[in-house]
PDB file of N, CA, C, O and CB in Angstrom:
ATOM      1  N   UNK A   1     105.054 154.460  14.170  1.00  0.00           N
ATOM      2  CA  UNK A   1     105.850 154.488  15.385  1.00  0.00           C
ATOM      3  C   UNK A   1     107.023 153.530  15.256  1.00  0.00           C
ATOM      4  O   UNK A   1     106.993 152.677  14.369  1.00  0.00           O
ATOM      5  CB  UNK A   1     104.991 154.131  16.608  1.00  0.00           C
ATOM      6  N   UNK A   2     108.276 153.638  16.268  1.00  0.00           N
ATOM      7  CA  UNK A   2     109.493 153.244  15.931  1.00  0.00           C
ATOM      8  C   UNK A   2     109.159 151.869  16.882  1.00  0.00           C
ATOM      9  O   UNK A   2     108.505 152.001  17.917  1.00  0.00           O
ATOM     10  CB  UNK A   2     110.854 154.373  16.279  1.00  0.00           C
ATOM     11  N   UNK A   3     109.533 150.882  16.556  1.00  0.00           N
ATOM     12  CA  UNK A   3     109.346 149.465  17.340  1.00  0.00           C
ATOM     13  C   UNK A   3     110.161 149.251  18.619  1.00  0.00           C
ATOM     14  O   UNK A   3     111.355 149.496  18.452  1.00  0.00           O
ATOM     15  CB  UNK A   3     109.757 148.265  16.398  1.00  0.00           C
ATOM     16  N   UNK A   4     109.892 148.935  19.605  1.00  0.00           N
ATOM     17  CA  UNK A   4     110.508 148.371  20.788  1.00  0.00           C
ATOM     18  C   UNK A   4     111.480 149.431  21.220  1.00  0.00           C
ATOM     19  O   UNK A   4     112.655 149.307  21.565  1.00  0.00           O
ATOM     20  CB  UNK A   4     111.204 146.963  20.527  1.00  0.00           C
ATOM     21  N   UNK A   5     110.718 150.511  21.122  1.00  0.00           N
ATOM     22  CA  UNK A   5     111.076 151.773  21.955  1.00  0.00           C
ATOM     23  C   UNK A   5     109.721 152.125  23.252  1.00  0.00           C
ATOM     24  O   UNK A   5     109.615 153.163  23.903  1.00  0.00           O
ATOM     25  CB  UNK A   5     111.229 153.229  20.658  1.00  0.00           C
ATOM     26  N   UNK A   6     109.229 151.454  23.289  1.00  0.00           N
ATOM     27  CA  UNK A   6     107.875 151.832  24.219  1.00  0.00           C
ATOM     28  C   UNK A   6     107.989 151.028  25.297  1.00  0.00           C
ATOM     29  O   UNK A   6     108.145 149.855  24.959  1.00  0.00           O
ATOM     30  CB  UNK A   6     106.369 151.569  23.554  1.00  0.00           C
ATOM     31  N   UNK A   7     107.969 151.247  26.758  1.00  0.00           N
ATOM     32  CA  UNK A   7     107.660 150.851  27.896  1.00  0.00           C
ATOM     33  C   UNK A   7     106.644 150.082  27.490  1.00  0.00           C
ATOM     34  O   UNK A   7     105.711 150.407  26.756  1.00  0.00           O
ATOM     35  CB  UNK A   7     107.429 151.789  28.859  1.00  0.00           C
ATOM     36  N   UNK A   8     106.918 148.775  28.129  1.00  0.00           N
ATOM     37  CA  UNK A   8     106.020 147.566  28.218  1.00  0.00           C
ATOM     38  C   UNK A   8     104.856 148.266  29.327  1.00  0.00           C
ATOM     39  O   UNK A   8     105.359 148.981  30.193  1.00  0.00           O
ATOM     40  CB  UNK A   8     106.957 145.981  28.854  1.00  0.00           C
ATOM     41  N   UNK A   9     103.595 148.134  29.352  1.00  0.00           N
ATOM     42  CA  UNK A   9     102.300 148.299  29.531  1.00  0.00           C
ATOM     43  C   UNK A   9     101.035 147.176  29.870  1.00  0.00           C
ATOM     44  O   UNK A   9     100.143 146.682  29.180  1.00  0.00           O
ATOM     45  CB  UNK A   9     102.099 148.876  28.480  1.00  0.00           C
ATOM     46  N   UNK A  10     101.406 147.060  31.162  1.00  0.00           N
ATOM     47  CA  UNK A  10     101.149 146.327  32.122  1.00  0.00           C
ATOM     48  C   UNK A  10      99.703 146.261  33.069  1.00  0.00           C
ATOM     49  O   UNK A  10      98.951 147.206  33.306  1.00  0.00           O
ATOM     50  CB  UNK A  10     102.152 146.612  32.764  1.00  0.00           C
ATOM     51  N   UNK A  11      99.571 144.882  33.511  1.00  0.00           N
ATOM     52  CA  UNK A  11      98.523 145.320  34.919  1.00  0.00           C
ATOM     53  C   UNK A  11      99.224 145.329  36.369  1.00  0.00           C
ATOM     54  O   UNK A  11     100.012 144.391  36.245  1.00  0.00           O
ATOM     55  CB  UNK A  11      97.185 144.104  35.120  1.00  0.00           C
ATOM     56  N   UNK A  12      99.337 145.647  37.189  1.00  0.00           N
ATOM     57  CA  UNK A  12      99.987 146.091  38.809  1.00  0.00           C
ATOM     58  C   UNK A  12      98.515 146.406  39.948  1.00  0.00           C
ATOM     59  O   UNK A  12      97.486 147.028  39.680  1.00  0.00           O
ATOM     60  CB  UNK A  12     101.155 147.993  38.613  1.00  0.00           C
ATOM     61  N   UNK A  13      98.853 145.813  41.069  1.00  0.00           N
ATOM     62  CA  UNK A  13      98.130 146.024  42.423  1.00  0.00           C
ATOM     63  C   UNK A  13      99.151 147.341  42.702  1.00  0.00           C
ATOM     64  O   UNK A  13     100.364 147.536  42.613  1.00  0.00           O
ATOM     65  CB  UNK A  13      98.172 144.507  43.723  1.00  0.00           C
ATOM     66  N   UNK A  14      97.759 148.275  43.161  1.00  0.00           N
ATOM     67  CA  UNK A  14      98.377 149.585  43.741  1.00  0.00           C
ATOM     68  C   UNK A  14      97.399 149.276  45.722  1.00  0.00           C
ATOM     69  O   UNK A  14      96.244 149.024  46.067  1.00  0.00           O
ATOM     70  CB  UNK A  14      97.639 151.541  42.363  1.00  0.00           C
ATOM     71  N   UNK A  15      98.420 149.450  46.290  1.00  0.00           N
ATOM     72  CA  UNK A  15      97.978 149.137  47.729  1.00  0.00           C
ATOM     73  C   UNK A  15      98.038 150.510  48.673  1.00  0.00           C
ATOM     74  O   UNK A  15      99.166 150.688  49.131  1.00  0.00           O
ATOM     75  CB  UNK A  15      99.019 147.924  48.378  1.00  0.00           C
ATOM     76  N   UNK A  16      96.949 151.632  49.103  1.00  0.00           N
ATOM     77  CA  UNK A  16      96.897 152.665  49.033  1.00  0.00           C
ATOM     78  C   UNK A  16      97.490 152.129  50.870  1.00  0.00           C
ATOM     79  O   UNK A  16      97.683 151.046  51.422  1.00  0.00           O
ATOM     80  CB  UNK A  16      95.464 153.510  48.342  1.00  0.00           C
ATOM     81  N   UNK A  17      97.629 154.004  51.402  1.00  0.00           N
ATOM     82  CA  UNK A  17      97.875 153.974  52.936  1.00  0.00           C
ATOM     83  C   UNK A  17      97.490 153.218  53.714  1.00  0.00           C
ATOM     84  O   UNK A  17      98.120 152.385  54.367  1.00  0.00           O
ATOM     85  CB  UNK A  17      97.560 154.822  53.501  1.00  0.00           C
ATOM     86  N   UNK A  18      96.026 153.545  53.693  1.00  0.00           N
ATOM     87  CA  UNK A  18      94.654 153.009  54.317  1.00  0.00           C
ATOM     88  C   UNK A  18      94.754 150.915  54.217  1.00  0.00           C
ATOM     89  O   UNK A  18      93.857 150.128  54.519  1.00  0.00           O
ATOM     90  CB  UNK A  18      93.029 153.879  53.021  1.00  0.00           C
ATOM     91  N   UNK A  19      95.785 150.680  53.836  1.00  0.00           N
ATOM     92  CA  UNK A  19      95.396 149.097  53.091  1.00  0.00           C
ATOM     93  C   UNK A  19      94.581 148.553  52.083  1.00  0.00           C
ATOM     94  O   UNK A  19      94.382 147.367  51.824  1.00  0.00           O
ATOM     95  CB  UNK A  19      94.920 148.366  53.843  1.00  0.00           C
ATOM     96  N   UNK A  20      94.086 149.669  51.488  1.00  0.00           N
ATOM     97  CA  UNK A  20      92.938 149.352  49.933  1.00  0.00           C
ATOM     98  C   UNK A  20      94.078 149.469  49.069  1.00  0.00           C
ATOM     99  O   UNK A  20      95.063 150.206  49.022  1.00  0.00           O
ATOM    100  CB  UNK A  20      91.404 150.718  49.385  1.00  0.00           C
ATOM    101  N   UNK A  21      93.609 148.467  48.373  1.00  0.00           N
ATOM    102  CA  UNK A  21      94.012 147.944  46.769  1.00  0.00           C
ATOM    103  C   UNK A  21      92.815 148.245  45.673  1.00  0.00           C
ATOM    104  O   UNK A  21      91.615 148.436  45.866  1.00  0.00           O
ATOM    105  CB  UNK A  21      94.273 146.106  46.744  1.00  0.00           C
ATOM    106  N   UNK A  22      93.510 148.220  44.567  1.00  0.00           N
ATOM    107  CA  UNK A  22      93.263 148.148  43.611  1.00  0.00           C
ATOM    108  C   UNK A  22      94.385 147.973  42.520  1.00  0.00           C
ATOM    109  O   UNK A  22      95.605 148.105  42.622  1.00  0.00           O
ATOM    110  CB  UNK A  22      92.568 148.984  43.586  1.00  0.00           C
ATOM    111  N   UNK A  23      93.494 147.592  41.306  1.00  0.00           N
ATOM    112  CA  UNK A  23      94.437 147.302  39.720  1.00  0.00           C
ATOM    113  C   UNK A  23      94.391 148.069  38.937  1.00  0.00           C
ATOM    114  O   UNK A  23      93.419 148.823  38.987  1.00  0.00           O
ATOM    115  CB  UNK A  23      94.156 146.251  38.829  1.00  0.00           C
ATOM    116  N   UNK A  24      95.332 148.254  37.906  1.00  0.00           N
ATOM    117  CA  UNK A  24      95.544 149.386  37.239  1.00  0.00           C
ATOM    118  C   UNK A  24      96.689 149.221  36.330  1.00  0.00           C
ATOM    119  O   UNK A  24      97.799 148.727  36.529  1.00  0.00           O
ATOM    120  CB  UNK A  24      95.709 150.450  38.127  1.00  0.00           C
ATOM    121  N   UNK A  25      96.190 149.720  35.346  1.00  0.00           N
ATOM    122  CA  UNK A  25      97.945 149.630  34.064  1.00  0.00           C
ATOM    123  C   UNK A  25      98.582 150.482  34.354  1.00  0.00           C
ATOM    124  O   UNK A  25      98.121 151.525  34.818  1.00  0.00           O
ATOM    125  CB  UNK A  25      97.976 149.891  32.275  1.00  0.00           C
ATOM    126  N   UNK A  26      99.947 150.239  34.137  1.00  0.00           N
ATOM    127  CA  UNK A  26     100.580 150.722  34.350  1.00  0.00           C
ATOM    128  C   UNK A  26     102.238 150.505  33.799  1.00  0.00           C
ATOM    129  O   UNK A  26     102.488 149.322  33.569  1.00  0.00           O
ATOM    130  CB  UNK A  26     100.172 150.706  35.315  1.00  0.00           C
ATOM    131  N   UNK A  27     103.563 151.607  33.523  1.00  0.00           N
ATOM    132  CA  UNK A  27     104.143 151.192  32.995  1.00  0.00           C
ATOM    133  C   UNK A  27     105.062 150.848  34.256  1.00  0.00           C
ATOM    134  O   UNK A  27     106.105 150.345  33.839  1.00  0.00           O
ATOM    135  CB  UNK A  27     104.386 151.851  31.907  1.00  0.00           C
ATOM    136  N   UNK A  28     105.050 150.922  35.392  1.00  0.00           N
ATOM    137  CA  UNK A  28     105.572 150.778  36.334  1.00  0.00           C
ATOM    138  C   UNK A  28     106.393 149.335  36.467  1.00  0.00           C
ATOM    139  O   UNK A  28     105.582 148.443  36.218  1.00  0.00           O
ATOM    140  CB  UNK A  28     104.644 151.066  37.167  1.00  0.00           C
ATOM    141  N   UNK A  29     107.355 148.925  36.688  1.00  0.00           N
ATOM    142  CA  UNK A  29     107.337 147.232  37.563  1.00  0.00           C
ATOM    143  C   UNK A  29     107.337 146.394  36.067  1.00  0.00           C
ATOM    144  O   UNK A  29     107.585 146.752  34.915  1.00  0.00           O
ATOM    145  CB  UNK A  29     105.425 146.739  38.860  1.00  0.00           C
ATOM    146  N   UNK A  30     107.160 145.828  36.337  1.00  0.00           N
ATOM    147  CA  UNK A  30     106.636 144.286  35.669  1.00  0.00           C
ATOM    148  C   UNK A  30     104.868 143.821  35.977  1.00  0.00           C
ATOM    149  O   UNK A  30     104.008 144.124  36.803  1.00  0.00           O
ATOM    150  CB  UNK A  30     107.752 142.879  36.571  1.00  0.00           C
ATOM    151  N   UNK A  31     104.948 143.149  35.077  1.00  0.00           N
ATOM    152  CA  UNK A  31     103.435 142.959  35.321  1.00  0.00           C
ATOM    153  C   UNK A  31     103.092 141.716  36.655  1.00  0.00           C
ATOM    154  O   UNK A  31     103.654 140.629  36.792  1.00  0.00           O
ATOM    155  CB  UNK A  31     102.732 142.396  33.679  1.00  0.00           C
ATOM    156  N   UNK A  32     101.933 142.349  37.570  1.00  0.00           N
ATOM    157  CA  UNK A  32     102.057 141.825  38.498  1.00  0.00           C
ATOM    158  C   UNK A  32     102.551 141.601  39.852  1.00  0.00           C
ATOM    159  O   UNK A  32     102.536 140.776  40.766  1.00  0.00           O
ATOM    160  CB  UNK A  32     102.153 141.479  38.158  1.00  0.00           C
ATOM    161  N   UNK A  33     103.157 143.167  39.404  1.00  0.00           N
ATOM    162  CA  UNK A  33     104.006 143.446  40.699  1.00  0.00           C
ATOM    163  C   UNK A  33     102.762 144.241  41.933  1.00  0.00           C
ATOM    164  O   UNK A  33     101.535 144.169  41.993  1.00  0.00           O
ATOM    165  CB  UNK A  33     105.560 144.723  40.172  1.00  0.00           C
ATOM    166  N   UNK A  34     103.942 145.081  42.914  1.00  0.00           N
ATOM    167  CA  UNK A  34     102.239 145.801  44.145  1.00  0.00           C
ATOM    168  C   UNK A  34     103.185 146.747  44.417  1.00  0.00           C
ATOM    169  O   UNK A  34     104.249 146.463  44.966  1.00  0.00           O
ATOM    170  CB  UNK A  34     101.325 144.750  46.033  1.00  0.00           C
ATOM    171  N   UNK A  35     102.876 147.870  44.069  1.00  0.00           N
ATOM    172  CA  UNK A  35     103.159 149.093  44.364  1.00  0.00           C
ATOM    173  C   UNK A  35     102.155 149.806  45.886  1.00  0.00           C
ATOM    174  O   UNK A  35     100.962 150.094  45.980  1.00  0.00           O
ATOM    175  CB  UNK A  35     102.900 149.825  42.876  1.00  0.00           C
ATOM    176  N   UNK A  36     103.264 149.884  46.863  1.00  0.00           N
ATOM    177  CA  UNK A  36     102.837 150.804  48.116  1.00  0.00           C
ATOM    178  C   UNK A  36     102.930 151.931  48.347  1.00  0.00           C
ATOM    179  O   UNK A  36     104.048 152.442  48.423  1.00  0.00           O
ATOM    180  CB  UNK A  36     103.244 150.592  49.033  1.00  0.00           C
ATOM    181  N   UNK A  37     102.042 152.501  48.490  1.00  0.00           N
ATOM    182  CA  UNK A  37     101.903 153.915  48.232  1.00  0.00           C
ATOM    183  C   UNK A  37     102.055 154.755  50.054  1.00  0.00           C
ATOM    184  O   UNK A  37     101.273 154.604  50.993  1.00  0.00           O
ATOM    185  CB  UNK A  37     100.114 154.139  47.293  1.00  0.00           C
ATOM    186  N   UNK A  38     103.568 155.760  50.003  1.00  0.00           N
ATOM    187  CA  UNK A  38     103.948 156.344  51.252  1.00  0.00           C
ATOM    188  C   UNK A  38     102.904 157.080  51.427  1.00  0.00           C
ATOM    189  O   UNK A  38     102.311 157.086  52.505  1.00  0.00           O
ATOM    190  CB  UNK A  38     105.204 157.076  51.350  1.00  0.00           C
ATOM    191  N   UNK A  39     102.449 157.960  50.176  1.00  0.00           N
ATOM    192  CA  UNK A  39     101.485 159.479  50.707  1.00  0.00           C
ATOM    193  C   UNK A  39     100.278 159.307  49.449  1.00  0.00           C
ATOM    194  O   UNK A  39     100.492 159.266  48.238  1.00  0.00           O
ATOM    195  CB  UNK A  39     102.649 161.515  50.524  1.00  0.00           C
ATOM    196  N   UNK A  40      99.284 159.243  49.985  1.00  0.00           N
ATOM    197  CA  UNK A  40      97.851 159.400  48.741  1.00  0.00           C
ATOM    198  C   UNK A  40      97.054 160.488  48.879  1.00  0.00           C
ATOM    199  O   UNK A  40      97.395 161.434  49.590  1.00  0.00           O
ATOM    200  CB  UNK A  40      96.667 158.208  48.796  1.00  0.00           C
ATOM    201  N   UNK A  41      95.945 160.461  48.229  1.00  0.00           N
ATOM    202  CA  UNK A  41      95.500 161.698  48.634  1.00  0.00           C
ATOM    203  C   UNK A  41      94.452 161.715  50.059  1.00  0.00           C
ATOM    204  O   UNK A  41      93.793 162.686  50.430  1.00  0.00           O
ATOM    205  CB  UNK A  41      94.791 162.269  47.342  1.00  0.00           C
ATOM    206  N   UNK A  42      94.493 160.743  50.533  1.00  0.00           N
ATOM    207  CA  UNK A  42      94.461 160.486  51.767  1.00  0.00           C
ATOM    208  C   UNK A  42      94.720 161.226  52.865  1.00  0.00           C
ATOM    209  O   UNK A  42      93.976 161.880  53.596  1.00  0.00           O
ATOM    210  CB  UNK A  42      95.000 159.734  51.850  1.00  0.00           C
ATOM    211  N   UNK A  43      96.291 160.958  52.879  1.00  0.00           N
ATOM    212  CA  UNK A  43      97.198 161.176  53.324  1.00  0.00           C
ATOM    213  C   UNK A  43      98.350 162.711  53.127  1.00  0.00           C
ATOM    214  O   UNK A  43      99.230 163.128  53.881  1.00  0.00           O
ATOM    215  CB  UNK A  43      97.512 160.066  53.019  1.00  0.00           C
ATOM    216  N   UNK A  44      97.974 163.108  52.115  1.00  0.00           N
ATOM    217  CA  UNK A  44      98.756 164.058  51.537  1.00  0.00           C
ATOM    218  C   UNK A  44      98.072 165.754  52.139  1.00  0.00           C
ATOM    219  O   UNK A  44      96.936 166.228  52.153  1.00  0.00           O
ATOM    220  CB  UNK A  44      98.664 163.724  49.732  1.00  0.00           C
ATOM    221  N   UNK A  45      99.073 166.136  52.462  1.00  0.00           N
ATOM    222  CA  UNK A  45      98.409 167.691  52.920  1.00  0.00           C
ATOM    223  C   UNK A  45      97.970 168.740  52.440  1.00  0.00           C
ATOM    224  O   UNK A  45      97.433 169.737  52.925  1.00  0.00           O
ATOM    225  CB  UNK A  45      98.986 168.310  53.447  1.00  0.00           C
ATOM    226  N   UNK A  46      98.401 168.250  50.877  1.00  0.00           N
ATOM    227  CA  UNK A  46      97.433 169.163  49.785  1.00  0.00           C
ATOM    228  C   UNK A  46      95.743 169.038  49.792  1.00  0.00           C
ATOM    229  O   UNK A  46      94.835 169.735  49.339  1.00  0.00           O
ATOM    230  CB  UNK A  46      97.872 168.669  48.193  1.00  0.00           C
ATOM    231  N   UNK A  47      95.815 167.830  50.515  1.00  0.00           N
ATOM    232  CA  UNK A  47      93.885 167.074  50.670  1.00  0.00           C
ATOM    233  C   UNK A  47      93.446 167.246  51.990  1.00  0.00           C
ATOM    234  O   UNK A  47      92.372 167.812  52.194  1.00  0.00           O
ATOM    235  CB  UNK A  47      93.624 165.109  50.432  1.00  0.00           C
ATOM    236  N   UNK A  48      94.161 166.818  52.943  1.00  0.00           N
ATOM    237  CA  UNK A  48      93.743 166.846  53.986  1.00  0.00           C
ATOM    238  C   UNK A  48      93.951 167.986  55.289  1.00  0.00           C
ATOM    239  O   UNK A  48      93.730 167.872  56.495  1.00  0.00           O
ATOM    240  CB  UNK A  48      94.065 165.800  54.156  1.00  0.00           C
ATOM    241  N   UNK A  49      94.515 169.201  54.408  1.00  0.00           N
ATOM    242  CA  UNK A  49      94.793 169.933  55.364  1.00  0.00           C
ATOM    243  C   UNK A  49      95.932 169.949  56.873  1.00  0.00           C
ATOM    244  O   UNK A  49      96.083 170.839  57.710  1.00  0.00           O
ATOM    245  CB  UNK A  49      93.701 169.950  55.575  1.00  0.00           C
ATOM    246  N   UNK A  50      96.571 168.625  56.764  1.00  0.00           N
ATOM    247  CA  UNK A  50      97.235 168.349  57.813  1.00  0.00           C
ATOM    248  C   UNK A  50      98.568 168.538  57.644  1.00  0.00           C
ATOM    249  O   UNK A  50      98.724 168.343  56.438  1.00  0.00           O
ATOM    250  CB  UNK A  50      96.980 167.210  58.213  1.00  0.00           C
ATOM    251  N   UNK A  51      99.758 168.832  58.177  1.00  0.00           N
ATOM    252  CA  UNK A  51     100.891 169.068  57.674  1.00  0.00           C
ATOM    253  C   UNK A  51     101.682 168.939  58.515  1.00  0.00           C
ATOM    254  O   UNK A  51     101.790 169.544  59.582  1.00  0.00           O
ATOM    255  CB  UNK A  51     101.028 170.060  57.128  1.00  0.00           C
ATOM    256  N   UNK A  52     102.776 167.488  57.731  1.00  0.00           N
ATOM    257  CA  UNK A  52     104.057 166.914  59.089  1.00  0.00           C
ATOM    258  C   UNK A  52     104.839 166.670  58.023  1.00  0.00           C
ATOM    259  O   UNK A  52     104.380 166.735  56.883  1.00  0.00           O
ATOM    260  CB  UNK A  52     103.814 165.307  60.358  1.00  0.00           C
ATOM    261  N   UNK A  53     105.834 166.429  58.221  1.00  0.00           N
ATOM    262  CA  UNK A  53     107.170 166.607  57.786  1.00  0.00           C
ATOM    263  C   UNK A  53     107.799 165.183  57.516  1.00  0.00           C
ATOM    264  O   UNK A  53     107.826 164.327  58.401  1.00  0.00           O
ATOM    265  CB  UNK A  53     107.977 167.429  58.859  1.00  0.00           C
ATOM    266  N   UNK A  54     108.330 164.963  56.183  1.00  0.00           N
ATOM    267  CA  UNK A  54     108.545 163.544  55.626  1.00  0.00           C
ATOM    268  C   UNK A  54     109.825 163.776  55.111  1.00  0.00           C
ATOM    269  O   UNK A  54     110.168 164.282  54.043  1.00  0.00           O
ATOM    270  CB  UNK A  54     107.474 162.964  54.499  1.00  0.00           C
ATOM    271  N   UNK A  55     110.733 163.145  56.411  1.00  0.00           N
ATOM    272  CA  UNK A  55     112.052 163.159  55.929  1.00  0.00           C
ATOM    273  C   UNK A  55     112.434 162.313  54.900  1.00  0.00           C
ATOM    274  O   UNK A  55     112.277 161.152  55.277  1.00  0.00           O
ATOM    275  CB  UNK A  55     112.840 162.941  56.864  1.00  0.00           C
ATOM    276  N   UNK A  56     112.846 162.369  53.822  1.00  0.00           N
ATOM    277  CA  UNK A  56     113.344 161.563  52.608  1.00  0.00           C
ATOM    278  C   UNK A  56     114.573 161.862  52.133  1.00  0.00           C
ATOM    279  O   UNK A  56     114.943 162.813  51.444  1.00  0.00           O
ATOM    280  CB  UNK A  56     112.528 161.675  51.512  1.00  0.00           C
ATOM    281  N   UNK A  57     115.304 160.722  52.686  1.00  0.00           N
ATOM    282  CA  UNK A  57     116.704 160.417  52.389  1.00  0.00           C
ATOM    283  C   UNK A  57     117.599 161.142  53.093  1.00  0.00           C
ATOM    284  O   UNK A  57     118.760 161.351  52.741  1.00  0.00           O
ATOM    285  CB  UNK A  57     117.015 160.580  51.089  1.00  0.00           C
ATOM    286  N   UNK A  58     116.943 161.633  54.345  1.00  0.00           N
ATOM    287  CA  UNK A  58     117.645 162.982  55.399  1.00  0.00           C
ATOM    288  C   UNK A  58     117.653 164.015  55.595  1.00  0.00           C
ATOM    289  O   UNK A  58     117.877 164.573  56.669  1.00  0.00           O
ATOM    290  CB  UNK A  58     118.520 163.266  55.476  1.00  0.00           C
ATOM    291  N   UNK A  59     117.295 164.676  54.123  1.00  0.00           N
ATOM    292  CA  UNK A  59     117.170 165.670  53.836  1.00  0.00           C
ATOM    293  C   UNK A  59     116.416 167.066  54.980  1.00  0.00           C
ATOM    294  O   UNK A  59     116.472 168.272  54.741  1.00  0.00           O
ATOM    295  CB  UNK A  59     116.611 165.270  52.718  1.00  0.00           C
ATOM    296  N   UNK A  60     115.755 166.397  56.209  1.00  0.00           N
ATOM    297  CA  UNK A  60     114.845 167.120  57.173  1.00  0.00           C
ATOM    298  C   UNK A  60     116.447 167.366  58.101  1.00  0.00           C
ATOM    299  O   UNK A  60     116.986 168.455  58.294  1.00  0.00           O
ATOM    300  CB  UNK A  60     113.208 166.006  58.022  1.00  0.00           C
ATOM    301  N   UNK A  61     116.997 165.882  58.607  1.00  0.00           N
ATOM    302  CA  UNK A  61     117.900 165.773  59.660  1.00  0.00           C
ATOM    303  C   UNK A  61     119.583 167.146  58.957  1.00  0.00           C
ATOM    304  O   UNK A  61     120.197 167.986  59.615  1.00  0.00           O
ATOM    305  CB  UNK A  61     118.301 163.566  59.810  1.00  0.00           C
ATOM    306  N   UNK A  62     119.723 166.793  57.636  1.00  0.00           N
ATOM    307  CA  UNK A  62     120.871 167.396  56.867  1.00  0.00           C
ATOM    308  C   UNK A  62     120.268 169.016  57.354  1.00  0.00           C
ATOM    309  O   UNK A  62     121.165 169.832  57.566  1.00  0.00           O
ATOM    310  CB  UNK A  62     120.952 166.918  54.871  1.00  0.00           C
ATOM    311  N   UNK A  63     119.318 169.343  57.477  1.00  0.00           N
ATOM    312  CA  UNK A  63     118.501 170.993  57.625  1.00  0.00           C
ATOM    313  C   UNK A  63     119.070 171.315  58.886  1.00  0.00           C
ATOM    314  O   UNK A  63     119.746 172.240  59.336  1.00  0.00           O
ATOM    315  CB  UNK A  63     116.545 171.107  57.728  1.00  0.00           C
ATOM    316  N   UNK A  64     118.688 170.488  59.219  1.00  0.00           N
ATOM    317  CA  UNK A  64     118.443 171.101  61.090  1.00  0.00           C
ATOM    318  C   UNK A  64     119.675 171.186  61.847  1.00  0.00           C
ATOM    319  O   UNK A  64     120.079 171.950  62.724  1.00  0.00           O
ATOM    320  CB  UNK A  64     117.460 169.952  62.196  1.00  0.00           C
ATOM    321  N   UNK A  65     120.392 169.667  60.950  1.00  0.00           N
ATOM    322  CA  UNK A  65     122.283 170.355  61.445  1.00  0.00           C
ATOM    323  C   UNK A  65     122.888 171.007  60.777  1.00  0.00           C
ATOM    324  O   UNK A  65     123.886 171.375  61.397  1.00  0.00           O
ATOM    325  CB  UNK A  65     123.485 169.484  61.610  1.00  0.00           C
ATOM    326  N   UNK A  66     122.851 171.558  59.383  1.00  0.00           N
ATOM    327  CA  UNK A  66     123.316 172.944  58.937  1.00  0.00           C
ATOM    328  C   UNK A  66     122.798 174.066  59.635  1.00  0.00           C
ATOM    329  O   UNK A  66     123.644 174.960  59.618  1.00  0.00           O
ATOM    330  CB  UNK A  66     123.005 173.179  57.585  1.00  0.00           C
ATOM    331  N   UNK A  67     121.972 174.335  60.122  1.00  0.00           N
ATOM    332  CA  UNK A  67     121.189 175.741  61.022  1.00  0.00           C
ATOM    333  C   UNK A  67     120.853 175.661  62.211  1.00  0.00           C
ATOM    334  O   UNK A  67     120.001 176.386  62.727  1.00  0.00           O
ATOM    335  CB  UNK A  67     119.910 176.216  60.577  1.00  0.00           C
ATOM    336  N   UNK A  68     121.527 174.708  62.827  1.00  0.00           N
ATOM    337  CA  UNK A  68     121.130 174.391  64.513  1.00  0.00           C
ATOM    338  C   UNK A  68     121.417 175.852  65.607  1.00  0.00           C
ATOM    339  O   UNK A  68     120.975 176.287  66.671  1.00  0.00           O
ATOM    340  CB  UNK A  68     122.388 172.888  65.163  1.00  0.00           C
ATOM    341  N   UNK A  69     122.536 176.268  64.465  1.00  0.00           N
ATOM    342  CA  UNK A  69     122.755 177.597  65.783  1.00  0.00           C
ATOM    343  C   UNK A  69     122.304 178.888  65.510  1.00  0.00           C
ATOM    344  O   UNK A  69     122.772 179.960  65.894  1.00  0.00           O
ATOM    345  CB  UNK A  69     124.326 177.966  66.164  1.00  0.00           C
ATOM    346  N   UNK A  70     120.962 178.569  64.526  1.00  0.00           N
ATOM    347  CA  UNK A  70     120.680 180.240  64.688  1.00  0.00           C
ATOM    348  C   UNK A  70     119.866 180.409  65.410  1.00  0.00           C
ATOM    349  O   UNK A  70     119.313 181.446  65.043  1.00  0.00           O
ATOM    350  CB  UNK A  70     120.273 181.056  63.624  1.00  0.00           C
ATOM    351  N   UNK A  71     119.259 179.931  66.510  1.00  0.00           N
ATOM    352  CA  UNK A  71     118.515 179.949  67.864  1.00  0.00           C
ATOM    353  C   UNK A  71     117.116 179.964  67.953  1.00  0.00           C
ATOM    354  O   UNK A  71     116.487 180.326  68.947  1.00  0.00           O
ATOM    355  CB  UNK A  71     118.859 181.017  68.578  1.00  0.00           C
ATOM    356  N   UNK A  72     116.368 179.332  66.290  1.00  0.00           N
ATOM    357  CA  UNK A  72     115.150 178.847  65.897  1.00  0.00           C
ATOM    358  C   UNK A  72     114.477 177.265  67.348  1.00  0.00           C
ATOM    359  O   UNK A  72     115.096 176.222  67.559  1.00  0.00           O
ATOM    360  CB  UNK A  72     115.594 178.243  63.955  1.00  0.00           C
ATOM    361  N   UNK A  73     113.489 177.576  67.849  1.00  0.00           N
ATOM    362  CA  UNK A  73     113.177 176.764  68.478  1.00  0.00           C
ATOM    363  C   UNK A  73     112.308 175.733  68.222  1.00  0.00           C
ATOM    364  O   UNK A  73     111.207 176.099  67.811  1.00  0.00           O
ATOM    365  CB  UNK A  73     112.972 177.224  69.197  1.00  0.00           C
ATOM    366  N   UNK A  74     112.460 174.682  68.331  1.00  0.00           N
ATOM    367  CA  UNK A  74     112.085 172.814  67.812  1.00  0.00           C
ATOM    368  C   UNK A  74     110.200 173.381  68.283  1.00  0.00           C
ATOM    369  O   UNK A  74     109.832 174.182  69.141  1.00  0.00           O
ATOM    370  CB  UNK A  74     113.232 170.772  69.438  1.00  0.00           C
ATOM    371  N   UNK A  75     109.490 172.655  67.419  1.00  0.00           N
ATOM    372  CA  UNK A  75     108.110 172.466  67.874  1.00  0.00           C
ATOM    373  C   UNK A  75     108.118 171.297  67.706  1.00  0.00           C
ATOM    374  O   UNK A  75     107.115 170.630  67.961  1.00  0.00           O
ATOM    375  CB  UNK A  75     106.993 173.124  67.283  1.00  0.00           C
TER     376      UNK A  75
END
């Protein structure tokens, strides 16, 4: 293998929805860092059957004012 081409490989606190932690390598961060987790499988609607809408970076609000006037009604 070619030298000091590889992501440094680390330990990190992963801090789930719920407020549980745990440790874990990872190439993420620096070592020692705490990664917060928005959606787990907790939380996620692929698991839990529940399904709401996670605007990220606007992208929900940018929708709704490009197509506001085709007379679709808000739930």
């Amino acid at each position: 293998m070619k030298k000091d081409i590889h992501p440094d490989y680390h330990e990190i606190t992963v801090i789930t929805t719920d407020g549980k932690s745990f440790k874990t390598n990872s190439t993420w961060g620096k070592a020692g860092d705490t990664m917060r987790l928005e959606i787990d499988p907790k939380s996620h609607p692929a698991w839990t059957g529940i399904h709401r809408l996670v605007d990220s970076g606007g992208q929900l609000a940018k929708f709704n004012k490009k197509f506001q006037g085709l007379g679709l009604k808000k739930q």
